[in-house]
VOBA-1610 file (N, C-alpha, C; in pm, whole numbers, padded with zeros to 5 digits, always signed):
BEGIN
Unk-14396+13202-09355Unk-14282+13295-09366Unk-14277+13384-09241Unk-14172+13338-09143Unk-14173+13442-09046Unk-14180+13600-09077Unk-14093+13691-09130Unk-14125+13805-09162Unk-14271+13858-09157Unk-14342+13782-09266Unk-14449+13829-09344Unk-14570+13845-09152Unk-14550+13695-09091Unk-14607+13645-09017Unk-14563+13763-08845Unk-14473+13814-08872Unk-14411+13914-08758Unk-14477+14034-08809Unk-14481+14072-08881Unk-14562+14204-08947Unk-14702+14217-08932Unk-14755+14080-08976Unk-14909+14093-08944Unk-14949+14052-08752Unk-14888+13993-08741Unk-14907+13964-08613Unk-14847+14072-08491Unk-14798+14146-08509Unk-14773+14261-08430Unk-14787+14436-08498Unk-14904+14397-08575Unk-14945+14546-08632Unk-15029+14595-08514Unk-15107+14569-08475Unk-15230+14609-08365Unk-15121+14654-08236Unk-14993+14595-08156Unk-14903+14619-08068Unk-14804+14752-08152Unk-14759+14793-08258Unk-14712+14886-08340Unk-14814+14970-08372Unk-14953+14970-08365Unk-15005+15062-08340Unk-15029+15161-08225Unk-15072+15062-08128Unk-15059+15080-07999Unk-14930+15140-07971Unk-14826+15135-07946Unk-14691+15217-07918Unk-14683+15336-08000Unk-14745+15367-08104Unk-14761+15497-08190Unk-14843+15567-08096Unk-14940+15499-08070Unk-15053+15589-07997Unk-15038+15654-07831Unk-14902+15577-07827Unk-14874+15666-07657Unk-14822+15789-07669Unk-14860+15871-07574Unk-14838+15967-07499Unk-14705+16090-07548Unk-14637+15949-07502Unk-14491+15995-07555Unk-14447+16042-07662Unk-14477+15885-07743Unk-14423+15890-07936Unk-14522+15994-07954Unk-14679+16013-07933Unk-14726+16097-08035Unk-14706+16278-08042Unk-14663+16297-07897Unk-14593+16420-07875Unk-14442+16421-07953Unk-14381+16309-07924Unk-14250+16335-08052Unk-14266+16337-08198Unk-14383+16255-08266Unk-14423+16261-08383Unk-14487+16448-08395Unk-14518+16503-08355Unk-14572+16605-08338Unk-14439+16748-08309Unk-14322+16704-08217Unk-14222+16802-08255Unk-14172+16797-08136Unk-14248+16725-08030Unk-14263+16863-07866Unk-14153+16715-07840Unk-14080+16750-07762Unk-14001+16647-07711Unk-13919+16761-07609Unk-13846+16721-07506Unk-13740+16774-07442Unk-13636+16720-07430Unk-13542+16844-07375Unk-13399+16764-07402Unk-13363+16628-07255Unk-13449+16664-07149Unk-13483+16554-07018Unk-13539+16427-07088Unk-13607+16455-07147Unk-13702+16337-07161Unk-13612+16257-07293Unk-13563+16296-07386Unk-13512+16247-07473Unk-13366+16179-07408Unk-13306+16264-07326Unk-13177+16160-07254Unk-13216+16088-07228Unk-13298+16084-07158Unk-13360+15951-07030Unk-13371+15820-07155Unk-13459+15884-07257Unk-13510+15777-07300Unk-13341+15723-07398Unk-13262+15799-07432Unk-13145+15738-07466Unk-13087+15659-07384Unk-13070+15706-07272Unk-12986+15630-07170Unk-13067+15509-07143Unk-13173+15498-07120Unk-13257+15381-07106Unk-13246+15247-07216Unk-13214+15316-07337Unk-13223+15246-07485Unk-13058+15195-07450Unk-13012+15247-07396Unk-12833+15199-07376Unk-12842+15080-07309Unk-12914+15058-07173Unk-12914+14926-07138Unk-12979+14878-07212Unk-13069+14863-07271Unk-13154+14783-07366Unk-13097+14696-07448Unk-13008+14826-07499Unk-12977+14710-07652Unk-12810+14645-07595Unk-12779+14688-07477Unk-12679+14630-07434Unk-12674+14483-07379Unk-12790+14464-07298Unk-12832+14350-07291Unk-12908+14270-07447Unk-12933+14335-07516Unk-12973+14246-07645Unk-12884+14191-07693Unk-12740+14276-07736Unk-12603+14232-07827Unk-12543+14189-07719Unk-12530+14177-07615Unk-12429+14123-07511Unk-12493+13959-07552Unk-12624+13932-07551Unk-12729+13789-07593Unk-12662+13767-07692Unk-12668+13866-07779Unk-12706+13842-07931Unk-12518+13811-07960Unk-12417+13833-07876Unk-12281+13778-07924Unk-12306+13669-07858Unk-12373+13613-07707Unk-12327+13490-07635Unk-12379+13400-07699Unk-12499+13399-07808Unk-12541+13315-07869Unk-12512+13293-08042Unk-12431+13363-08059Unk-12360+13401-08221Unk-12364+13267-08276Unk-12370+13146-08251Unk-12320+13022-08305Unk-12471+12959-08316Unk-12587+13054-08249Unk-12669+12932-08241Unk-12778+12928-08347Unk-12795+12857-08417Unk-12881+12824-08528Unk-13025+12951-08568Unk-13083+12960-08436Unk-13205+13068-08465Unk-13159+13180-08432Unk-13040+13191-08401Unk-12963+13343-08390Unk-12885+13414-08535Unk-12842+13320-08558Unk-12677+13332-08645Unk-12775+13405-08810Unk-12826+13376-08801Unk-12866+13429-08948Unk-12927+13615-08895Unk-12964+13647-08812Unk-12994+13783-08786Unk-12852+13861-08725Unk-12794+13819-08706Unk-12736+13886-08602Unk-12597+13950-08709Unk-12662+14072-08748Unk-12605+14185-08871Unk-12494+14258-08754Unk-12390+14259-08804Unk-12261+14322-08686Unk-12288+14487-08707Unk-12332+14554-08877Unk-12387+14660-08859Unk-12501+14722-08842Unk-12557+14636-08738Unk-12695+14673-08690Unk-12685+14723-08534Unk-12546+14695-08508Unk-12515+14682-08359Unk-12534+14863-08340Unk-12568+14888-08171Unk-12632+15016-08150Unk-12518+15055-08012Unk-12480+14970-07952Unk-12422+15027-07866Unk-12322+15140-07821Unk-12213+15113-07917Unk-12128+15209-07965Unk-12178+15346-07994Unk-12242+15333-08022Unk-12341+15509-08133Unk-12407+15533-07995Unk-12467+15437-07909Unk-12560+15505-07810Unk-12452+15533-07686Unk-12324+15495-07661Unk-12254+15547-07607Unk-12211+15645-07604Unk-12209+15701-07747Unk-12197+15872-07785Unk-12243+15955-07769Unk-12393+15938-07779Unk-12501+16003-07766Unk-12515+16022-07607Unk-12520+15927-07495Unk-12510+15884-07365Unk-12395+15984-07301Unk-12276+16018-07387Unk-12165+16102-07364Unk-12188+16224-07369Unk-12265+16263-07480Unk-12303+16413-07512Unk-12398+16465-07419Unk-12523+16430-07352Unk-12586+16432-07305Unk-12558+16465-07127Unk-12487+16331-07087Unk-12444+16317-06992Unk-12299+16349-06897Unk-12269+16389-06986Unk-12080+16416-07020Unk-12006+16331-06965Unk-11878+16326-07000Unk-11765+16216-06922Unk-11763+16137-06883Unk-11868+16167-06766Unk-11841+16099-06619Unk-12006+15996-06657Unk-12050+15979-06787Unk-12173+15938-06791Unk-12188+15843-06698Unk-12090+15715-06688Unk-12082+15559-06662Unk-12112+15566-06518Unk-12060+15727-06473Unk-12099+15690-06315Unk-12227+15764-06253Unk-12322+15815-06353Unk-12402+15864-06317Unk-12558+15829-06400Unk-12520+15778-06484Unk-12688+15680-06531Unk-12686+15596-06438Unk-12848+15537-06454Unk-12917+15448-06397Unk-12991+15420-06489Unk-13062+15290-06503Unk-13164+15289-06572Unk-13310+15223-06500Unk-13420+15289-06585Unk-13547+15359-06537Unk-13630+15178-06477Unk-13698+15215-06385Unk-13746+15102-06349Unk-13819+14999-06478Unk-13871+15044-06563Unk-13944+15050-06663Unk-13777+14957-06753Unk-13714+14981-06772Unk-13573+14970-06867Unk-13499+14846-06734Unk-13484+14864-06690Unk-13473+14741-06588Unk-13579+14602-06592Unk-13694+14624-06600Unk-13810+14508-06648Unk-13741+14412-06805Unk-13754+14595-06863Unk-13713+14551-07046Unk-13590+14452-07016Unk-13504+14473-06990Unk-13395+14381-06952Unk-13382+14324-06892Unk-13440+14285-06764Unk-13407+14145-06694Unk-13525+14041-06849Unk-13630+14061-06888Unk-13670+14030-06996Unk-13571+13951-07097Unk-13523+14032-07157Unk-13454+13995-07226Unk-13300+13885-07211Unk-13261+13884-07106Unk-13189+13813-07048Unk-13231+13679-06999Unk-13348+13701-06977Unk-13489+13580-06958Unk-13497+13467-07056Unk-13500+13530-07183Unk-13585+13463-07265Unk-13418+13379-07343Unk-13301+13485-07354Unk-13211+13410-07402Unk-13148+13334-07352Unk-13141+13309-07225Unk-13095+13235-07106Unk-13215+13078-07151Unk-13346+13090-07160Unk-13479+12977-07126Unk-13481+12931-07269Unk-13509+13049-07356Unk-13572+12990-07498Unk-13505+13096-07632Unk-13395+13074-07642Unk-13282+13261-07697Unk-13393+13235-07813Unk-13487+13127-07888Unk-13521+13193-08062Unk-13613+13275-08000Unk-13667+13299-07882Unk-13720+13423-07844Unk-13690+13540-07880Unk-13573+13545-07853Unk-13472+13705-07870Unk-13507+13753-08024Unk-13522+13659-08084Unk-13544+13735-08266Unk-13682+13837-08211Unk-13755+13778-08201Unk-13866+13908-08128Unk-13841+14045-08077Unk-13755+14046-08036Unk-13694+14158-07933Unk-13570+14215-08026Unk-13508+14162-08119Unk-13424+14174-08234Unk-13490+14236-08349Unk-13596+14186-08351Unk-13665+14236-08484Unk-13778+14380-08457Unk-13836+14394-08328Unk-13903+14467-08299Unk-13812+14624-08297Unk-13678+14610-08269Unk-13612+14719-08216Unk-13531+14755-08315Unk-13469+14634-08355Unk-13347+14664-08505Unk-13429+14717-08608Unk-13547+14662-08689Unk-13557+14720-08775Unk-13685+14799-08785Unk-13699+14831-08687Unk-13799+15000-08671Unk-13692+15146-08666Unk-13546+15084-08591Unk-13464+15205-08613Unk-13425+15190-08716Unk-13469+15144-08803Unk-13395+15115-08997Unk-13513+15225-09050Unk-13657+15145-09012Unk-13784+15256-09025Unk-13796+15355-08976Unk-13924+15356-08882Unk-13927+15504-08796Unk-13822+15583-08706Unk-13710+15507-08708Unk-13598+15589-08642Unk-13551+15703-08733Unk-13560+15696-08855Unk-13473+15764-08900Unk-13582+15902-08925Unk-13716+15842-08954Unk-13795+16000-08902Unk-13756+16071-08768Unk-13779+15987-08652Unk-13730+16053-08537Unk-13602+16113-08510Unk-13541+16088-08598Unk-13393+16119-08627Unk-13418+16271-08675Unk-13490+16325-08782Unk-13471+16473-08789Unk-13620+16535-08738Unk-13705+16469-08605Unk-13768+16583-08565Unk-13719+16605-08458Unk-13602+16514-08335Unk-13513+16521-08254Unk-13416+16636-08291Unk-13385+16614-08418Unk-13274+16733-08401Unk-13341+16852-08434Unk-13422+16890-08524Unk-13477+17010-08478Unk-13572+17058-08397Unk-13640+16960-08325Unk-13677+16985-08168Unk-13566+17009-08062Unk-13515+16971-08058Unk-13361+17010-07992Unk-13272+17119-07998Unk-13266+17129-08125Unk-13224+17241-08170Unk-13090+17192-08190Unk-13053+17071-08265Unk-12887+16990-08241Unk-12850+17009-08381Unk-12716+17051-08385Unk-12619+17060-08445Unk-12599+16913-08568Unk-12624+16892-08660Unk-12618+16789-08748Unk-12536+16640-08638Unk-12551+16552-08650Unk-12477+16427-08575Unk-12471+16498-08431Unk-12486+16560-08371Unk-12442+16542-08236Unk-12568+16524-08138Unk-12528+16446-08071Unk-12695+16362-08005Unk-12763+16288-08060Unk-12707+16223-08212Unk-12801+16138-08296Unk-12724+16013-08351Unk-12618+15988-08312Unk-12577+15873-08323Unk-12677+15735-08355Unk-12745+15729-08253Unk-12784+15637-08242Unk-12882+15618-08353Unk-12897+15687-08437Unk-12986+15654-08585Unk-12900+15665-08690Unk-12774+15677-08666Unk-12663+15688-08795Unk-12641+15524-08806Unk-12624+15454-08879Unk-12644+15370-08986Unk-12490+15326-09090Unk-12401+15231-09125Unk-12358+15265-09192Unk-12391+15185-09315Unk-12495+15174-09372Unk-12578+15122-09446Unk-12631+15236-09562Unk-12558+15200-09662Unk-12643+15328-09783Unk-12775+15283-09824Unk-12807+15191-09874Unk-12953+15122-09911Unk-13046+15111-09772Unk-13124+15197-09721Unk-13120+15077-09574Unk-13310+15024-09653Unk-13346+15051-09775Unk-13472+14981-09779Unk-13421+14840-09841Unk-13330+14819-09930Unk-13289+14694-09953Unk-13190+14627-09819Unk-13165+14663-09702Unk-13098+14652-09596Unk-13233+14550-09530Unk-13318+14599-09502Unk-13476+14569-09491Unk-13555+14434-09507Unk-13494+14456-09684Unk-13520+14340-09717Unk-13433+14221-09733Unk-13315+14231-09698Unk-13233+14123-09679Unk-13223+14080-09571Unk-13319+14178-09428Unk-13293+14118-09302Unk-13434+14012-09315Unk-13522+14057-09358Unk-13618+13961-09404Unk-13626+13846-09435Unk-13510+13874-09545Unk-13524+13706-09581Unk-13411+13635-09539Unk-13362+13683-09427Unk-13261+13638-09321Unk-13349+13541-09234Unk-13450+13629-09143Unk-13578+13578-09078Unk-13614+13427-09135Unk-13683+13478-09304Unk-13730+13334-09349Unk-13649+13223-09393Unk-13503+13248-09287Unk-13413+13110-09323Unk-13405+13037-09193Unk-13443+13068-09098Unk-13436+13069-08930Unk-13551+12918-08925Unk-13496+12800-08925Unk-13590+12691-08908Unk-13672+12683-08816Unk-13788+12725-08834Unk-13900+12710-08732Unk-14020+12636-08765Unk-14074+12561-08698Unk-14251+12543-08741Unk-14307+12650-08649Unk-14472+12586-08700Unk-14573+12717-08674Unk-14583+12756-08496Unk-14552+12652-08443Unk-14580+12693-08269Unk-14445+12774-08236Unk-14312+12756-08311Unk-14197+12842-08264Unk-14258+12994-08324Unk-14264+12964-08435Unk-14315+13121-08505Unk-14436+13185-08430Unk-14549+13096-08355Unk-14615+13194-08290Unk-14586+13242-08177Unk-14479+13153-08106Unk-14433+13212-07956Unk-14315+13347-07981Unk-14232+13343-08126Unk-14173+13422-08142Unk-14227+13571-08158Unk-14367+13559-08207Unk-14464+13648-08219Unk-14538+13718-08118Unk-14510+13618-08011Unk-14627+13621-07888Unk-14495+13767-07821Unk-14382+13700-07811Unk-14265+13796-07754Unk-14279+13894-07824Unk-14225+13895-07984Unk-14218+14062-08017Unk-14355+14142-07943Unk-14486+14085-07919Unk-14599+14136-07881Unk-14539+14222-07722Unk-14488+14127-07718Unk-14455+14165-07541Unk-14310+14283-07535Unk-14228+14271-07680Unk-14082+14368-07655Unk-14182+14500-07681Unk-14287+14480-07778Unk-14416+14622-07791Unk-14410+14682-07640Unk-14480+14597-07606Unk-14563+14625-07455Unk-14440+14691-07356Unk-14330+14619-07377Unk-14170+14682-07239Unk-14163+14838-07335Unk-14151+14821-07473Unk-14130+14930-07517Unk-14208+15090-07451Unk-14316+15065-07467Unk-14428+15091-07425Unk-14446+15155-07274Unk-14397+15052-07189Unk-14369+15107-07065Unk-14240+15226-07049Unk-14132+15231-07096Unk-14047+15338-07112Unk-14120+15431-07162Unk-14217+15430-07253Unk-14229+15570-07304Unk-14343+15597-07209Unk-14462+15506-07159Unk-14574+15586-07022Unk-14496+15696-06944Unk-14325+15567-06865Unk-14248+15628-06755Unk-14208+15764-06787Unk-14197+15772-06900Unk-14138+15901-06998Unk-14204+16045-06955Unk-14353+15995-06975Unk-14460+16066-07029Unk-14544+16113-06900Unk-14489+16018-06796Unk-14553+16041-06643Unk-14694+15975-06652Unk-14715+15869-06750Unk-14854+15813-06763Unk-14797+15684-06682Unk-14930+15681-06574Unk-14963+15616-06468Unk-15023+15508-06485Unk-15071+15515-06640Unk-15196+15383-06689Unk-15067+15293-06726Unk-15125+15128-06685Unk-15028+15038-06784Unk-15025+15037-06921Unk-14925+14992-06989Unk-14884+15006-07188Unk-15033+14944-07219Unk-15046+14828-07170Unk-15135+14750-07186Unk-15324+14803-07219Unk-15296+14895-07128Unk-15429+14992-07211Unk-15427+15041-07325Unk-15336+15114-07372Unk-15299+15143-07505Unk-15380+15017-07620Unk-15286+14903-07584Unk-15316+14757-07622Unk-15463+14734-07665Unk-15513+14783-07563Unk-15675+14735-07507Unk-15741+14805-07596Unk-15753+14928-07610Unk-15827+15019-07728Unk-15793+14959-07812Unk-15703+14944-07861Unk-15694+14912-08024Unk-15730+14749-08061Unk-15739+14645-07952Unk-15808+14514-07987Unk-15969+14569-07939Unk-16009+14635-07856Unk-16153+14669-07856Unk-16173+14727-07961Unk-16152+14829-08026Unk-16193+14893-08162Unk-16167+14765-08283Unk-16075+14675-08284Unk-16080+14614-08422Unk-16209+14488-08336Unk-16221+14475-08242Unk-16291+14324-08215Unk-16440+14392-08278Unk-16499+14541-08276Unk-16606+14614-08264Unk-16616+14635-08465Unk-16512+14668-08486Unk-16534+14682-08644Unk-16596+14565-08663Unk-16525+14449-08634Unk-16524+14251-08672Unk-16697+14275-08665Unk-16759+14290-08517Unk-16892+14277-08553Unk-16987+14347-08629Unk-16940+14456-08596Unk-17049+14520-08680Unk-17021+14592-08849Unk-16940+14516-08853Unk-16864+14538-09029Unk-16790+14676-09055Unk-16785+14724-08987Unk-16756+14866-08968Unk-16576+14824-08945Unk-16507+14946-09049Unk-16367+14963-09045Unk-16365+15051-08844Unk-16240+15023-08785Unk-16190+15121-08684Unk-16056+15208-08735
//
């Protein structure tokens, strides 16, 4: 069951991205209003190149069953991108060297091998179903924002979103794969972790690669493994 098999296989990379720099100062309150644009505007190309994929491939067999029209982010992060940036946003973002990688990436994989993209679909869509919507009210009162304004991009028009959750799930386990597609699909979400990851170092002014992050947390579980000991 892909789902079940995406969950266990990218818990140790979802840990790791909790544990940076960045997220754990936003889990904590401290965020700024610099650092939080950036990382919006950055998330704008992101998922722009994901759904720009995710329409050119609408017809194709390991696509067509995920690809939820109200899951789409662009629109909402255009708002947010507006408020922030004002008006004239379109002529004055860039995106971060770090957000440039994430996306030529992603353009990569749907161009060579698109059942890739469910990786990069599933890693991003439905964590903003999850932990987005926490980050959703410590943003606004770290910010100090006015109900909806600057938060688009976690508004939803989904009333259930835990049964939302589970119907993208068993969307996943209709997607015909054997076990070597399902582990390369796995191997990617590992890697949309890791791009993720790098936006928030760039964020954070951490100089170390994501990939250390990574490294602690397979050294601590390889160290429990021997010596029986939980990490």
């Amino acid at each position: 069951m892909l789902a079940a098999e995406l969950k266990t296989g990218t818990k140790r990379s979802h840990t790791a991205a909790e544990n940076t720099k960045f997220v754990g100062s936003f889990l904590r309150g401290v965020v700024s209003e610099e650092n939080y644009r950036t990382l919006i505007k950055d998330f704008y190309f992101v998922y722009s190149a994901i759904e720009e994929e995710m329409e050119r491939l609408e017809d194709n067999e390991y696509i067509a069953p995920i690809n939820f029209k109200e899951l789409k982010r662009v629109e909402q992060l255009k708002m947010d991108v507006r408020y922030y940036y004002g008006p004239n946003w379109r002529g004055i973002i860039q995106p971060s060297e770090s957000a440039i990688q994430y996306v030529e990436r992603i353009h990569e994989v749907a161009e060579d091998n698109p059942k890739l993209l469910i990786g990069h679909h599933y890693t991003r869509y439905l964590g903003d179903l999850s932990g987005g919507q926490i980050l959703k009210g410590i943003a606004e009162k770290a910010l100090n924002l006015r109900e909806g304004e600057g938060l688009k991009f976690y508004e939803f028009d989904i009333d259930d979103k835990k049964a939302y959750k589970d119907t993208y799930r068993s969307a996943l386990n209709t997607i015909p794969l054997d076990q070597g597609q399902v582990d390369a699909i796995i191997a990617e979400a590992n890697h949309a972790f890791k791009l993720n990851m790098d936006l928030f170092d760039e964020l954070s002014g951490d100089s170390k690669d994501a990939w250390y992050s990574l490294l602690k947390v397979f050294v601590k579980s390889m160290i429990g493994a021997v010596t029986g000991k939980k990490s």
